[in-house]
N, C-alpha and C positions, 0 to 999 in steps of 0.2 A: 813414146816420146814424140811431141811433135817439132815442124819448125816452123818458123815466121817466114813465107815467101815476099809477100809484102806487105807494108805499110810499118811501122814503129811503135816497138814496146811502149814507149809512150810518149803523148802527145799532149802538148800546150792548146789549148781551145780560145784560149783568153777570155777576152771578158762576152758573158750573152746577158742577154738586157731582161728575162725573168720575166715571171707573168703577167706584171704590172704594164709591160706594153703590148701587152695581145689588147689591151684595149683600143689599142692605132693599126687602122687596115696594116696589111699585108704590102708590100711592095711592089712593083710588076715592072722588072727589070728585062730588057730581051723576050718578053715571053714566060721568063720565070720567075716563079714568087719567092721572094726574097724574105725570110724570117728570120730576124737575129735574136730568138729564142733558143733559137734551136744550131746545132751543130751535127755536122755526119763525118763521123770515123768510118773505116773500112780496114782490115786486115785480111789477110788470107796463107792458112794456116794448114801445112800439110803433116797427113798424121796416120802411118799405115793400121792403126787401133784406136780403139774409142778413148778420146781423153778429152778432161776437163777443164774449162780454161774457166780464170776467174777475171772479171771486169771489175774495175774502183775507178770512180767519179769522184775526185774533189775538188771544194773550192772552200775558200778559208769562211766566205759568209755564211756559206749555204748549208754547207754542211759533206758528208761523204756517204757515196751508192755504193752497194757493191751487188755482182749477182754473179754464179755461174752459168758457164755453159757446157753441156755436155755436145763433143763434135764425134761425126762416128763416119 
C-alpha cells in the first residue's frame, strides 16, 4: 500500500488553451516560458513495495487520459 506525502488526490487544472494556440510564441515571463497548453502536477508517493498507481485526465471537451504507473 502506498501513501500520498504530497500533493492531492485530485486536482482542478481549469481551463488550457489546446493546440490551437501553439500557433502564438511562447511567453517570456521572469526568464521563464510561460505555456498555457500545458499544466504540471506533482505528487509524491511513499510505498515500502512496488505498486501501481493509475493517472485520469478529464475534461468534458476534450475528452478523458488514463495511463498507469508502476512506482517500485
Amino acid at each position: 500500500m502506498g501513501e500520498l506525502v504530497a500533493g492531492h488526490e485530485k486536482i482542478n487544472l481549469g481551463h488550457l488553451e489546446g493546440h490551437s494556440s501553439k500557433l502564438l510564441l511562447p511567453r517570456v515571463v521572469g526568464g521563464e516560458v510561460v505555456d498555457k497548453t500545458r499544466a504540471h502536477v506533482e505528487w509524491v508517493i511513499k510505498t515500502s513495495e512496488p505498486l501501481e498507481v493509475s493517472i485520469v485526465a478529464r475534461c468534458a471537451r476534450a475528452g478523458t487520459h488514463r495511463t498507469n504507473v508502476v512506482l517500485s
